[in-house]
N, C-alpha and C positions, 0 to 999 in steps of 0.2 A: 909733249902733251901728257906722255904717263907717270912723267915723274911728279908732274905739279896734282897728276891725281891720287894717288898715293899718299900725299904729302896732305892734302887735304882730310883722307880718311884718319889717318892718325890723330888728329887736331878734334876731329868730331867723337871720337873716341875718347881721349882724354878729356874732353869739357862733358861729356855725359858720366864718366865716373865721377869726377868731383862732384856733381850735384846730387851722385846715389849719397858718396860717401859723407855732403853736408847733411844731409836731411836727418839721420840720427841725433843730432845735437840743434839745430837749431830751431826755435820754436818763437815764435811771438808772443810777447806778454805782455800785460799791463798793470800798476795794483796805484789803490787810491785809499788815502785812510781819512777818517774822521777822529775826533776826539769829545769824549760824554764827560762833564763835572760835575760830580756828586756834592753836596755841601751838606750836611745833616742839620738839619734842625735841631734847636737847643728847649728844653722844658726847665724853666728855672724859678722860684720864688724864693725871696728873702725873708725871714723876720725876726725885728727887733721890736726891743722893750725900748718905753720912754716911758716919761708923762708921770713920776711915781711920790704919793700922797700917802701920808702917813695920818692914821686915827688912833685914837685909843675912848671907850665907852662912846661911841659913835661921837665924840667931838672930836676935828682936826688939829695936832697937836701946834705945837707954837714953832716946831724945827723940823720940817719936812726931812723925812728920813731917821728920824727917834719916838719911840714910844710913849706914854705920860711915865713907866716905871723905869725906863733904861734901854730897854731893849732897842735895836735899831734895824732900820732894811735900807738894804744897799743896793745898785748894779754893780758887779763887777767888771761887766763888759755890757755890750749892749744885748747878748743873747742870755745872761743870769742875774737873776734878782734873787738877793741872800735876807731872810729875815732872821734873827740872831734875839733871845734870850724874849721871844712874843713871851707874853701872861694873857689869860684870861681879857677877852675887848680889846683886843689890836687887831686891827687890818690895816690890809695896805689896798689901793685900787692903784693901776696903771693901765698902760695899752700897749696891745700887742700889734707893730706897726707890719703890711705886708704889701711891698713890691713882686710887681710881677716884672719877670726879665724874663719872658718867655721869648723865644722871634714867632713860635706858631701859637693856632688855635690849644686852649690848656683847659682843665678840670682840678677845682680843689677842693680840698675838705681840711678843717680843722677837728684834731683830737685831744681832748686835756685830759690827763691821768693826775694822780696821786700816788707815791709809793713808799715806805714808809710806819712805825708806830705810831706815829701823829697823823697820820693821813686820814681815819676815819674822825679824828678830832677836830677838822679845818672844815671851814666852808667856804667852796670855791665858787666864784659866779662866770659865767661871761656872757656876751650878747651886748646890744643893744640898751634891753631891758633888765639884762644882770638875771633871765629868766632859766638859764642853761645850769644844774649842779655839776663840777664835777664828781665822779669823772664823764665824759658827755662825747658825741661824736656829731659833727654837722654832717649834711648830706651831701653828697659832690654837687657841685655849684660853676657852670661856667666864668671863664674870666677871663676878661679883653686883654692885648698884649698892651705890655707898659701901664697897667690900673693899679692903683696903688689906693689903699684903704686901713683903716684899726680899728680894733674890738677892744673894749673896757672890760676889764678884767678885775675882779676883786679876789680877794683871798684875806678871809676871817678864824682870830681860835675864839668862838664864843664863847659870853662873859660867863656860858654854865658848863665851860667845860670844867673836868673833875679831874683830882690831882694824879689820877692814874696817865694823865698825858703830862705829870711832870720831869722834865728830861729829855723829854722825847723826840725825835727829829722826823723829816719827812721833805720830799722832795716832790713839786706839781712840775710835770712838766707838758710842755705845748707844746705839740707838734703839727706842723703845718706839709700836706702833703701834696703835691700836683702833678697829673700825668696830661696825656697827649689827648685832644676831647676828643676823637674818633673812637677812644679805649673807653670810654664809658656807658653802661648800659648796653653794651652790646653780646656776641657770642660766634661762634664758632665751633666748625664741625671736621674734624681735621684741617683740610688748608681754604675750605669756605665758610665763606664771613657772612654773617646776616647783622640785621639792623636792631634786632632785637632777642629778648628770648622767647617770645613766644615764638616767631620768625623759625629762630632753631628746631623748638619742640616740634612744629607742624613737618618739619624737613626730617628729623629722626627715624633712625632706625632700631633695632632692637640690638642693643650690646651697644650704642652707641655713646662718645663721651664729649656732652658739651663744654667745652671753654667759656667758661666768663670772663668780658673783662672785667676792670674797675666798678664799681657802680653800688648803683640799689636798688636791686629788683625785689619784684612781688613774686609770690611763691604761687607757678602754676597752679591752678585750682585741678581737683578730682584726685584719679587714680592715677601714681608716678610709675611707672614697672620701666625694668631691662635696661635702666638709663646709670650714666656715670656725671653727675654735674661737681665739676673743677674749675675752684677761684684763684684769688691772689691774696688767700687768708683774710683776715679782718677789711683787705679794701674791696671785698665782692661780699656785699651783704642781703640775706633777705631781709626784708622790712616789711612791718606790717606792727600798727599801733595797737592789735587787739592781740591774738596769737598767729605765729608766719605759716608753722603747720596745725593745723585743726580740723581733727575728723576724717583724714584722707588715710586711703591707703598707698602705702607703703610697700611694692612689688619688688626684690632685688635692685635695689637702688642703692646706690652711692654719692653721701655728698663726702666732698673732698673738698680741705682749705675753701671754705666760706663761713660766714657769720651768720646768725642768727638772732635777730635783733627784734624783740617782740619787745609793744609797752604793756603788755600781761606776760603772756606765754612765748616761748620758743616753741616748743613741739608740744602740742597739748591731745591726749582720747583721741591719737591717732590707731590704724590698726599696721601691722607688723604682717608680712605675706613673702614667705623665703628668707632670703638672708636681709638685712636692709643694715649696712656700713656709712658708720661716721667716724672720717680720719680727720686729723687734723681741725677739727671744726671748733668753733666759740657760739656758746647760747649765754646771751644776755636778756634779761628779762625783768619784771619785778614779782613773777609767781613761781610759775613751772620752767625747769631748765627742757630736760625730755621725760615725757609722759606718752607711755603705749597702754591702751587701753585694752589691746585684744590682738590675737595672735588670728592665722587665715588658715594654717596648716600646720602636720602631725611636725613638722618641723622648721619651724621658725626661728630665727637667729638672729639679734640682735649684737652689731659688733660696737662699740665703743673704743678708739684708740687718739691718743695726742691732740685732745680735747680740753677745752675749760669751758665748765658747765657751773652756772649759777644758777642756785635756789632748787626748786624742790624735782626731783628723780622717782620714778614708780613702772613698773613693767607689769601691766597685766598676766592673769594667772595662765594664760592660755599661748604664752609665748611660750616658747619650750625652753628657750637659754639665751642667757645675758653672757655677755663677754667684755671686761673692762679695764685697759690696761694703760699704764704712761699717761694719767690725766688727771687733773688737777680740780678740786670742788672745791665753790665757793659758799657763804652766805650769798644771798642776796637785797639784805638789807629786810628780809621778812621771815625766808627760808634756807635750812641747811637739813635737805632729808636726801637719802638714799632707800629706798623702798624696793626691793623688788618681791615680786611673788612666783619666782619659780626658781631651779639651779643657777647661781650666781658666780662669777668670777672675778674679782677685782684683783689685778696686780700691778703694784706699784705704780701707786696713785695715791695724792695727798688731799687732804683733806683740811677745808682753811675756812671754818664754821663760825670767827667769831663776829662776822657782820651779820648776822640771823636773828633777829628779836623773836620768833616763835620756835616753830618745830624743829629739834637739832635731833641731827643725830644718825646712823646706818639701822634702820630698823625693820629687818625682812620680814613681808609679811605671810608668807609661806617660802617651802623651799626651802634650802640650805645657801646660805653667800657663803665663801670664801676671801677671804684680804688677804691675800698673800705679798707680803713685802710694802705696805702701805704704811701713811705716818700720817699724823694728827698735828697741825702744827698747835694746837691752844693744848698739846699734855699729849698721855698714849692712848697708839690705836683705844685700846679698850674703854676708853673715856666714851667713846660715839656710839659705844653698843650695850645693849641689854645685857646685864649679869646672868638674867637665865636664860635667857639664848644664846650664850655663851657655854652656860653651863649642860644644856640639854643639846647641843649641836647645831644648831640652827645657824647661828654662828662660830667660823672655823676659822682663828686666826693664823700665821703662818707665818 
């Protein structure tokens, strides 16, 4: 009987270490996976040219695609149309054809430019109504996927152009642009999104910098201060058919890559209050490009940089300093003035005055400007300035 007990303690002893020494390593697990597919969405539109009609002295010539003197218009491809040795009373009309290949919801805009020594000598139409001159910009316009539509397009050298456009070349080009319609007319604020901008404005804080997306907005009405508003260059436009800014003030603000698209004024007898910076920005107009009427403090600053500003410029006397540099001035078919009235600085910036039927020219009206490193594309700097504002200092070329 002692031996079998004995015999038994050992056994319960050996099966109680194994179970110390399993438990270090063995553990029960279990794992389960899924799997997510992304597929990205596509934003796509197409367009070609068809449809192309040849005139000469508003009659349709007898060989579509020749002029009544020689001259002829071609497609190359379906994306260029080449007109070759025009005179005086040639047009051509066609259509610009445009498939949507989007797979989501999309926003589109059409832009037709002109570029070129012939470009101010053409007359370009499109629309419907043929009501649109170029160069012209449409307004983002929702578009169903797979819609497909064209626009009549003409382009005329009329029968009173003058032989200073003889020789002369020029290229209209159409560009057809479409983003994702969720990116339009909206904003954001670091990584929150609003529906709108005013939406943003009321959610602001001070030093804050709203995102725009795409779009055409109206330019908050009142007093703008502490703010930073950031587009996507010419496709985030203000809009406004009279002037976009008029009569506001201007608090340390910054716009950044956006447009300015007034059918009077861009910035018109606004007031200036601290610093107020435009990078990057386009003022389209048919009067005032930017116009400050009055300055708010002993030191107000006005910055101008990597701009293109058409038609007429003037900085009230009460502004303390202009700052203008890397930006490009237009005529605007009325105006080509540079005016300010207090210490000025322009540098290297050009100047491209010959679309201005009236007031031409850099002509300070107090204050001393400076053009440092600036060019005149119709002759020299000194062509755009006073001889004796030149000569008495008022102007300091450089």
């Amino acid at each position: 009987m002692k031996k079998k007990i004995i015999l038994s303690s050992v056994l319960t002893i050996a099966l109680c270490l194994s179970l110390i020494a399993g438990s270090t390593f063995a553990l029960f697990t279990s794992t389960a996976q899924v799997n997510v597919a992304v597929t990205a969405g596509k934003v796509e539109v197409v367009a070609t040219l068809a449809d192309l009609a040849t005139y000469s002295m508003g009659e349709s010539t007898d060989v579509s695609g020749t002029f009544a003197n020689g001259g002829t218009a071609s497609f190359t491809d379906a994306k260029e149309l080449v007109l070759s040795n025009a005179t005086p009373g040639d047009k051509v009309t066609f259509n610009v054809k445009i498939a949507n290949e989007s797979n989501v919801a999309a926003s589109y805009r059409i832009k037709m430019t002109a570029i070129g020594e012939l470009a101010d000598g053409l007359i370009g139409k499109a629309g419907e109504n043929g009501e649109k001159t170029v160069p012209y910009t449409t307004l983002w316009t929702s578009i169903d996927m797979n819609a497909e539509f064209e626009i009549p397009v003409s382009i005329e050298l009329p029968k009173d152009a003058g032989n200073e456009y003889q020789g002369k070349n020029a290229t209209v080009i159409i560009t057809v642009e479409a983003v994702q319609r969720n990116a339009t007319n909206v904003a954001w604020i670091g990584d929150v999104y609003y529906e709108s901008l005013e939406a943003a404005m009321a959610a602001a804080k001070e030093g804050d910098t709203i995102q725009l997306g795409y779009g055409d907005y109206e330019m908050p009405s009142g007093t703008l201060e502490n703010l930073t508003f950031k587009g996507y260059g010419d496709a985030t436009t203000f809009l406004d058919n009279g002037s976009v800014l008029y009569h506001q003030t201007l608090s340390n603000v910054t716009f950044r890559d956006v447009a300015f698209v007034g059918g009077l004024d861009a910035v018109r007898m606004c007031i200036a209050s601290g610093t107020v910076t435009f990078d990057g920005c386009s003022f389209m107009n048919a009067q005032y490009g930017i116009h400050f009427d009055s300055g708010k403090t002993a030191n107000d600053l006005i910055v101008i940089k990597n701009c293109e500003i058409y038609g007429w410029n003037s900085f009230g006397s009460s502004v303390e300093k202009v700052e203008i540099t890397d930006s490009h001035f237009y005529g605007n078919g009325s105006y080509g003035v540079l005016r300010p009235y207090q210490n000025t600085v322009v540098t290297n910036c050009t100047f491209d005055f010959s679309n201005a039927d009236a007031s031409v020219g850099i002509i300070p009206g107090a204050g001393q400007t400076r053009l440092i490193g600036c060019t005149n594309v119709g002759g020299a700097i000194e062509d755009l300035c006073d001889a004796d504002q030149i000569a008495n200092g008022t102007v300091v070329i450089e």
